[in-house]
Every structure is written in structure tokens, then in C-alpha cells.
Backbone bond lengths (Angstrom), bond angles and torsions (degrees), N, CA, C in turn:
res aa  C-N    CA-C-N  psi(-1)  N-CA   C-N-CA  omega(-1)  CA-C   N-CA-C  phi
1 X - - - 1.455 - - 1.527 109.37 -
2 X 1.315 106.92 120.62 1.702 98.29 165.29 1.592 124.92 -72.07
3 X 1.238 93.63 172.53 1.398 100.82 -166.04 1.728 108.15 -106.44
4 X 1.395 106.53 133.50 1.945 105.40 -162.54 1.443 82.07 -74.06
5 X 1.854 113.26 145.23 1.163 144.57 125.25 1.732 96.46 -15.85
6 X 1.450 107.07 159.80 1.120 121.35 156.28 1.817 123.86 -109.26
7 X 1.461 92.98 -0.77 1.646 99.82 156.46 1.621 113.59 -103.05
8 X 1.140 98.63 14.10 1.919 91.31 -175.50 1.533 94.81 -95.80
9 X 1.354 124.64 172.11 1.385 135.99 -163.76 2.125 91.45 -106.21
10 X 1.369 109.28 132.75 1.452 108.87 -173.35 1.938 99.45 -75.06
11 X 1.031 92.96 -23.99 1.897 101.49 -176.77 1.169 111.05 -79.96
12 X 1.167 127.25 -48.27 1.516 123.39 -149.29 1.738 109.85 -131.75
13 X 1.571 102.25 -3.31 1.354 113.89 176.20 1.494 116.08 71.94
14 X 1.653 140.34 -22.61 0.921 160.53 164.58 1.909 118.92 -51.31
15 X 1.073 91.08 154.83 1.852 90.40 174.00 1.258 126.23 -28.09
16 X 1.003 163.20 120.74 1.093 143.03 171.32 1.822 130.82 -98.82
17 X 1.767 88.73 17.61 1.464 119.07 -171.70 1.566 113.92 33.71
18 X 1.403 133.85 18.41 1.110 130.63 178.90 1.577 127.64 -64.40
19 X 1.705 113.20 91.74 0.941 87.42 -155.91 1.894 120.68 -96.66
20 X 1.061 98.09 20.34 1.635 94.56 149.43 1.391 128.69 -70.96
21 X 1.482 114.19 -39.16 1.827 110.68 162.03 1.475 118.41 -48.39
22 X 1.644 110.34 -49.15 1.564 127.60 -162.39 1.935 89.29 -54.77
23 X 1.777 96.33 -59.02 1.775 103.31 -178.48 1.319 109.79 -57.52
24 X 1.137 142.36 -41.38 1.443 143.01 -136.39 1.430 139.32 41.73
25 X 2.058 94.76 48.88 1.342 93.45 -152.38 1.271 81.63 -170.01
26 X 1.514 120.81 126.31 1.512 131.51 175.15 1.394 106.89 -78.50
27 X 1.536 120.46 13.14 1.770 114.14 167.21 1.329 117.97 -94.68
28 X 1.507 115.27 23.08 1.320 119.77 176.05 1.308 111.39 -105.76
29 X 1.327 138.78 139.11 1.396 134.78 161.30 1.681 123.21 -49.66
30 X 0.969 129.29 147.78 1.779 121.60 173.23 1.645 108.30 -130.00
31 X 1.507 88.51 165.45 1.410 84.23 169.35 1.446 143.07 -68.51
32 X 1.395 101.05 -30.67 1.449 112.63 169.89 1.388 125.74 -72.96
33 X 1.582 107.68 14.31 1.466 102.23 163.80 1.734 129.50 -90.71
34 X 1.121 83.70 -11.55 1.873 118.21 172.67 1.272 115.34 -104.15
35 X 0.752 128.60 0.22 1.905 122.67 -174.85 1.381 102.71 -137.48
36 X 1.660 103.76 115.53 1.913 95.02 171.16 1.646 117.68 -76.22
37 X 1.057 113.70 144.73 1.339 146.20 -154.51 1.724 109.15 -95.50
38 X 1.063 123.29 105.57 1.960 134.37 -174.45 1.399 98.22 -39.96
39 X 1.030 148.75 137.76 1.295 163.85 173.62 1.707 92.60 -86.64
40 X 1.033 117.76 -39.79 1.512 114.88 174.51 1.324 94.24 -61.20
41 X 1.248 138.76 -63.13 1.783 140.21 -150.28 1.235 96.96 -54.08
42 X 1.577 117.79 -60.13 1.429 122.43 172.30 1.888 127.26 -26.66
43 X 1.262 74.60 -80.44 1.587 88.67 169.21 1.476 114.03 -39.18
44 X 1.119 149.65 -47.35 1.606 157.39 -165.67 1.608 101.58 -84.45
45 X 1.528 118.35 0.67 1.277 114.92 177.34 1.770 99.30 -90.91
46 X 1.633 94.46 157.78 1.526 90.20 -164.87 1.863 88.20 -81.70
47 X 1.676 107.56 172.67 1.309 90.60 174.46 1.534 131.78 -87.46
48 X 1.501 108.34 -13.29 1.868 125.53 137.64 1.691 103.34 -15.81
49 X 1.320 113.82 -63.96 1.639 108.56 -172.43 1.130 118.21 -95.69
50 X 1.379 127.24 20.32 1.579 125.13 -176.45 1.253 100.67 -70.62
51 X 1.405 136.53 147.10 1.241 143.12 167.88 1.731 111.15 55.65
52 X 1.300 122.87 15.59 0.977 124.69 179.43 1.547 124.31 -117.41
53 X 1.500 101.81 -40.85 1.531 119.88 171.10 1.082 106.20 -123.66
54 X 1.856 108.40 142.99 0.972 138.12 148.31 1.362 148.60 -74.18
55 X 1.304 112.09 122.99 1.606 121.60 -172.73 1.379 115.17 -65.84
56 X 1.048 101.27 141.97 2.406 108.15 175.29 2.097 83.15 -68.04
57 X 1.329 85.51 152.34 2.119 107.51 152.37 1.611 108.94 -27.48
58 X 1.642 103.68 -73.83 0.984 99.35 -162.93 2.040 134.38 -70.00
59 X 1.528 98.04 -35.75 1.923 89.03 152.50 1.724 113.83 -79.16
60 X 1.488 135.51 19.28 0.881 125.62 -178.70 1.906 104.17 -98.19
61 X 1.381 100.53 -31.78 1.592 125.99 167.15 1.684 107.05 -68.37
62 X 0.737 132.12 -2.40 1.546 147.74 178.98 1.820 109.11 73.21
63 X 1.215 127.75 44.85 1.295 151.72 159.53 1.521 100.66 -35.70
64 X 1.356 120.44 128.07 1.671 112.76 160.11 1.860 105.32 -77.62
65 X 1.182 85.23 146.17 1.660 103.93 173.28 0.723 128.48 -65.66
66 X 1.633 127.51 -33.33 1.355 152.10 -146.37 1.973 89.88 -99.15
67 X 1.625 96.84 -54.88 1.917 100.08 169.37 1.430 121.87 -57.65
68 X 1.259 123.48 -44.33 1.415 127.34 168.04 1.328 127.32 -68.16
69 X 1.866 112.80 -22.92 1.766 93.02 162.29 1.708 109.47 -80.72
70 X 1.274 109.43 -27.86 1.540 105.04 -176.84 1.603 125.32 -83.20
71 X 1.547 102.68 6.16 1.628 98.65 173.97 1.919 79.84 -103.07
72 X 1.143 123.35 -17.54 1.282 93.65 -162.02 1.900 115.19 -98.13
73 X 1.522 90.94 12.10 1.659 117.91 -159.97 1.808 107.98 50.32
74 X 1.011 98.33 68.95 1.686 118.57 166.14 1.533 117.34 -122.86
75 X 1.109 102.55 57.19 1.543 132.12 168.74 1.770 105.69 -46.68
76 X 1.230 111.24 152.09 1.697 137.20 154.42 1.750 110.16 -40.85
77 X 1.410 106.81 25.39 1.732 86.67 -161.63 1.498 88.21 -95.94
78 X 1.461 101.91 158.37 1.131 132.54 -165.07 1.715 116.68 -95.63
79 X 1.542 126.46 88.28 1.441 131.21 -164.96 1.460 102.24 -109.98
């Protein structure tokens, strides 16, 4: 099993544009300090990633998961 990036999204596998990971440095502003965050998105995080990983915009907007691996062709395949 690989191991998630800490810029990849734990939900949706996608960017998670965070850009304090991208910086490596909590002196950068992010997006999620401006945008409220789905209480659903939350919840669907395992509790391994609570307070640890960060969600992309779009499951943070309450995005289905299931739509975002398949617009992004992030299929069931087996690596």
C-alpha cells in the first residue's frame, strides 16, 4: 500500500491545495482558513486523520467522493 502524500486529499485522493504542506511551513495562509468546511466531509474522515489531514475544496464543499474519483478517473483499481 502506498503511503498518502500529505498534499493529497485523504477522501477523494486529489490535491488538497494545502498550501502550508506545498510551503512546508505554517507561515503561509491556506485556503481553509476562509472557506467553511462540510461537517459531513469531516465526519467521513477516518479518525487516524482527524486533525491531521487535510481535505481538497471540493469534499470540503460537501462533494461526493464516489463523483470526484470518477470525474477525475480514480477508479477501484487495484495497485
Amino acid at each position: 500500500m502506498k503511503a498518502r502524500s500529505i498534499t493529497e486529499c485523504p477522501l477523494c485522493g486529489n490535491s488538497n491545495h494545502c498550501a502550508p504542506a506545498q510551503a512546508g511551513s505554517f507561515d503561509v495562509d491556506c485556503w481553509c482558513m476562509h472557506t467553511p468546511v462540510s461537517r459531513e466531509a469531516l465526519a467521513r474522515l477516518p479518525d487516524a486523520e482527524r486533525g491531521k489531514a487535510c481535505i481538497c475544496p471540493a469534499c470540503a464543499a460537501g462533494a461526493d467522493v464516489v463523483e470526484l474519483k470518477a470525474s477525475e478517473g480514480l477508479g477501484d483499481d487495484k495497485e
